[in-house]
N, C-alpha and C positions, 0 to 999 in steps of 0.2 A: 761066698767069697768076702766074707768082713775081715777088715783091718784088724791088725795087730793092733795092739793099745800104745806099743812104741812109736810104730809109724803114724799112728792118727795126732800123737802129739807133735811129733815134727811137722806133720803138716800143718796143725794148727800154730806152732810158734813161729813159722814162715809165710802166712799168707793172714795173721790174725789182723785185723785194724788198729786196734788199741786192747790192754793191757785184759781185759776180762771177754772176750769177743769169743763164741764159742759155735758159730750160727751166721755168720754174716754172709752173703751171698758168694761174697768171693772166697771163701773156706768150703764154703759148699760144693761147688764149681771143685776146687782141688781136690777134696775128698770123693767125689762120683769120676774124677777123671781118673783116680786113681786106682778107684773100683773096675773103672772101666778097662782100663789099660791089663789088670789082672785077670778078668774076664773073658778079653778077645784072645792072651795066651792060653787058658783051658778053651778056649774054642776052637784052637787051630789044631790041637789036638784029640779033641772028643768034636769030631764034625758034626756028631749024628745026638748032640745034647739042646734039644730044641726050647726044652721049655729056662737053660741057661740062656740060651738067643731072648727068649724073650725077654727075658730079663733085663737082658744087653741094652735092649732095643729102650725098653723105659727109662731106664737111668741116661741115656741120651736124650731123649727125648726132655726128660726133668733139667738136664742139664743146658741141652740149648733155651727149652724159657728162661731159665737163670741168665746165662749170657745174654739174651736179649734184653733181660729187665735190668742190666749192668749197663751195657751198651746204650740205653735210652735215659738213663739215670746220669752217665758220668763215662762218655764218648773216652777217652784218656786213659780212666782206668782198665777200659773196657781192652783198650789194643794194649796197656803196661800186662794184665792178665792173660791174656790171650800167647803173647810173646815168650812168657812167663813158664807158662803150661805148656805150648810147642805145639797146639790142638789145632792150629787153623795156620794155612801158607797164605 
């Protein structure tokens, strides 16, 4: 389930930092929420696609460290992101 090369650039000119930013945690964070959100629709459909689940399951996983190491680095950004994303009530 990889991104289209259209969509990866939106989200990099929406969540980049500054002007050359290609990697920073909070793009990263957008780009696997994005994967993910993709991922959970093929899985509501193909129930029985286990080794998709597991899949699932890492790029959350990868994803909550990110948000933690946001969260402990820069409290502010971390709820502007979150808010941002719609990932946590």
């Amino acid at each position: 389930m990889a991104l289209l090369q259209q969509r990866k650039q939106e989200l990099i000119s929406e969540y980049q930092i500054h002007e050359t930013d290609t990697g920073s945690a909070d793009l990263q964070v957008a780009m696997l929420s994005e994967r993910i959100n993709r991922l959970s629709l093929h899985l509501r459909s193909n129930k029985k696609d286990h080794a998709s689940r597991m899949g699932l399951m890492k790029m959350i996983g990868t994803r909550k460290r990110l948000l933690s190491y946001i969260q402990k680095q820069d409290e502010k950004r971390y709820r502007a992101l979150i808010a941002k994303l719609g990932i946590r009530g």
